[in-house]
C-alpha positions as a Markdown table, in Angstrom:
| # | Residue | x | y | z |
|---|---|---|---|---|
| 1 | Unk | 6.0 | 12.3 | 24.8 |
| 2 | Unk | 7.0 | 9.3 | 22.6 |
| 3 | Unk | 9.1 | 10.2 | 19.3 |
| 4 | Unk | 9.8 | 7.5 | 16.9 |
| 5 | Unk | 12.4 | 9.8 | 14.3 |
| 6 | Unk | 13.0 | 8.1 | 11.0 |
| 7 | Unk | 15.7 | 8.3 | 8.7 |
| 8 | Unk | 17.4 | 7.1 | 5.5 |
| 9 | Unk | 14.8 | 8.1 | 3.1 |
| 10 | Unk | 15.7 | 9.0 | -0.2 |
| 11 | Unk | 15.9 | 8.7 | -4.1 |
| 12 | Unk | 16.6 | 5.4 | -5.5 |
| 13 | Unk | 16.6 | 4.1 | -9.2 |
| 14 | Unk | 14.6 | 0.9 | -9.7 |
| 15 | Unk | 16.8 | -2.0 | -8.4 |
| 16 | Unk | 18.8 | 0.1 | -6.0 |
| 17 | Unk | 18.5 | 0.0 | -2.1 |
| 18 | Unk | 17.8 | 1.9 | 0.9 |
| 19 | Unk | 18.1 | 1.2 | 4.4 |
| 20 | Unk | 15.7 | 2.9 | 6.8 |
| 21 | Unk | 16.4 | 3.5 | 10.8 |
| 22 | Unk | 14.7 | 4.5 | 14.0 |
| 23 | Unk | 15.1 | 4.8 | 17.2 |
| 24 | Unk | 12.6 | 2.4 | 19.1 |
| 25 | Unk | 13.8 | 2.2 | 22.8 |
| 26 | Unk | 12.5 | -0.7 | 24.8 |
| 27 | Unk | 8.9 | -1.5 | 22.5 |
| 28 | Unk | 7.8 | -4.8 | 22.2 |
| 29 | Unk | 6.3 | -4.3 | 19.0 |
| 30 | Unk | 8.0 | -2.4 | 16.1 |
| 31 | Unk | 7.1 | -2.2 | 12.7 |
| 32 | Unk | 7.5 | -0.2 | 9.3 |
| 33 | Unk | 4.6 | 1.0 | 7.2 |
| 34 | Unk | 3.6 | 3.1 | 4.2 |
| 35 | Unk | 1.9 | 5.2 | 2.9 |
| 36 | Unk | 1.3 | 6.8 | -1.1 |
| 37 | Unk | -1.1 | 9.5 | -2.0 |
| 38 | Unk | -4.5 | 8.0 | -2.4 |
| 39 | Unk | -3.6 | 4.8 | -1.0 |
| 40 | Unk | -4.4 | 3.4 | 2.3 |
| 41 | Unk | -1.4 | 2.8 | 5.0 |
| 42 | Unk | -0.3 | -0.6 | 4.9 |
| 43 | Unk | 2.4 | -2.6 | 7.1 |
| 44 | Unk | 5.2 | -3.4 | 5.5 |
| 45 | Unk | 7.2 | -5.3 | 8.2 |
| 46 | Unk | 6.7 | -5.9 | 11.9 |
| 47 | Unk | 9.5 | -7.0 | 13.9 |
| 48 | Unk | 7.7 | -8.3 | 17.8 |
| 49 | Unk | 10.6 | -9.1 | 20.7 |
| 50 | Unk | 10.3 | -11.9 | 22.5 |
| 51 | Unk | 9.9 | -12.1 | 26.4 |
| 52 | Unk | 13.7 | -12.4 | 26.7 |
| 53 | Unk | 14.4 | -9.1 | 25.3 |
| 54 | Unk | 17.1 | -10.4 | 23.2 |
| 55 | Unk | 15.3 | -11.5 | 20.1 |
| 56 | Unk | 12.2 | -11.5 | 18.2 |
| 57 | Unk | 10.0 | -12.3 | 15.2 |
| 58 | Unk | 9.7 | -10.4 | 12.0 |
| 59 | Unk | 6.5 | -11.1 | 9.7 |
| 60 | Unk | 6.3 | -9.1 | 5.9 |
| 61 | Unk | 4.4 | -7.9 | 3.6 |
| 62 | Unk | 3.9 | -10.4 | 0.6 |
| 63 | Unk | 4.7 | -7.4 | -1.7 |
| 64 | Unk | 8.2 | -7.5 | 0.0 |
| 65 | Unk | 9.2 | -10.5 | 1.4 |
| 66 | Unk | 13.0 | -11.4 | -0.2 |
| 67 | Unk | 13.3 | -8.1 | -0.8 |
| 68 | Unk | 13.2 | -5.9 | 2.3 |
| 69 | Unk | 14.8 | -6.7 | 6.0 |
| 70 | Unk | 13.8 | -5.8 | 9.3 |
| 71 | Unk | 15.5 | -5.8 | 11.9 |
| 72 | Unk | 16.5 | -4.3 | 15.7 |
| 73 | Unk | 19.8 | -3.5 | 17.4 |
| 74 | Unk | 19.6 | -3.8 | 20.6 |
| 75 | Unk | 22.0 | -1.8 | 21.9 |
| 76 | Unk | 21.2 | 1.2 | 19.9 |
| 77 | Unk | 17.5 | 0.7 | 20.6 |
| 78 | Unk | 17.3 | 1.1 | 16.5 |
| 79 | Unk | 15.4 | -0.3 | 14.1 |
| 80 | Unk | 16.0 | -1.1 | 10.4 |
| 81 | Unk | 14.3 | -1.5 | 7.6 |
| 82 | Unk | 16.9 | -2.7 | 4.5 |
| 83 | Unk | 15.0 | -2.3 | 1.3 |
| 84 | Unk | 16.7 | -4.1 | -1.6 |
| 85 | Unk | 15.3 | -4.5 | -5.7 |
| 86 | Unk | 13.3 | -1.7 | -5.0 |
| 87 | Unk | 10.5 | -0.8 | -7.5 |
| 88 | Unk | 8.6 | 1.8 | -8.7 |
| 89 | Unk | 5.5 | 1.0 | -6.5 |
| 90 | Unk | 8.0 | 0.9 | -3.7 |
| 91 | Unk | 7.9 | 4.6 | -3.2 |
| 92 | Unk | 5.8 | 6.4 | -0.7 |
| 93 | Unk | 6.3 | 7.6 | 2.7 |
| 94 | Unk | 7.5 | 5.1 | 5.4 |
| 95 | Unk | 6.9 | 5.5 | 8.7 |
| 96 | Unk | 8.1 | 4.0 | 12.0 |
| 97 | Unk | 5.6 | 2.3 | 15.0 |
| 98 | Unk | 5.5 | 0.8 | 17.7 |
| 99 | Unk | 3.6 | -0.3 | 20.8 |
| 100 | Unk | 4.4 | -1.8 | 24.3 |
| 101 | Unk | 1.7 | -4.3 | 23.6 |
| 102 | Unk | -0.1 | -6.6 | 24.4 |
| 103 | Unk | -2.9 | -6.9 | 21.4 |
| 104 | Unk | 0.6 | -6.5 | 19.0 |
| 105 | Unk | 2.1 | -9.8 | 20.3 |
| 106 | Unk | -0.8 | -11.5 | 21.3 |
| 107 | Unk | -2.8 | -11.7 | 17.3 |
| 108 | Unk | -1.9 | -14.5 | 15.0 |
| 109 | Unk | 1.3 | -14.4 | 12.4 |
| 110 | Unk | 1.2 | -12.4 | 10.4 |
| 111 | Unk | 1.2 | -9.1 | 12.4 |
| 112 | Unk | 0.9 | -6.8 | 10.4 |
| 113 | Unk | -2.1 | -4.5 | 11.9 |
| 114 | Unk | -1.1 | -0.9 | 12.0 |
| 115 | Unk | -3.9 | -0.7 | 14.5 |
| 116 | Unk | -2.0 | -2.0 | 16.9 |
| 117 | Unk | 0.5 | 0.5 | 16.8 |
| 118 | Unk | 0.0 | 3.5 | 18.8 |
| 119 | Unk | 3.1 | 5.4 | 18.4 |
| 120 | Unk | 4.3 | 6.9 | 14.6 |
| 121 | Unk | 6.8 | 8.3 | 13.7 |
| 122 | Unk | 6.3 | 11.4 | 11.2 |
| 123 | Unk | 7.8 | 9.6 | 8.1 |
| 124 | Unk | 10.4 | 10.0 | 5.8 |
| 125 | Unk | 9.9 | 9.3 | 1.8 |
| 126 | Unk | 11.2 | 6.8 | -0.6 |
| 127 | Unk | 11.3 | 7.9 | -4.4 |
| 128 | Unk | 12.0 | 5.0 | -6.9 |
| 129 | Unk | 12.1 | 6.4 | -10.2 |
């Protein structure tokens, strides 16, 4: 059974950062999403390897783009999500996906449909206050 395990959630004032990780082996699509009460899940960065292996695509969230990072290390099979300038309406629960493919490669940039993701992670939060 597939477990995507998050961690590096936390409590953060406004401006401060947090970097999230999970372990992602061998997906060709990986991504980070959230999620606050009331509000619908929406992607907030989706990192998609390349045939190679070796490297990839990221596509954001317009909320976060310059703010947040993703990225993937290889050779820990992690993945990383570096939030800087956090804000308030930062905070909610972030969770981990990802998907061997192919509909996740294959749409249009930006790809940013957690549809497409069919393995989650259980989530870890982010308070910005």
């Amino acid at each position: 059974q597939v477990q995507l395990v998050e961690s590096g959630g936390g409590s953060v004032q406004p401006g401060g950062s947090l970097r999230l990780s999970c372990v992602v082996s061998g997906y060709t699509c990986t991504g980070w999403f959230r999620q606050s009460p009331g509000k619908e899940r929406e992607a907030v960065a989706t990192y998609i390897t390349d045939g190679s292996g070796a490297d990839g695509t990221a596509d954001y969230a317009d909320s976060v783009k310059g703010r947040f990072t993703i990225s993937k290390d290889n050779t820990k099979n992690t993945l990383y999500l570096q939030m800087n300038s956090l804000k308030p309406e930062d905070a909610a629960t972030y969770y981990c996906a990802a998907d061997d493919g192919p509909d996740c490669a294959d749409r249009p940039r930006p790809r940013l449909r957690a549809g497409d993701f069919g393995y989650w992670g259980q989530g870890t939060q982010v308070t910005v206050s």
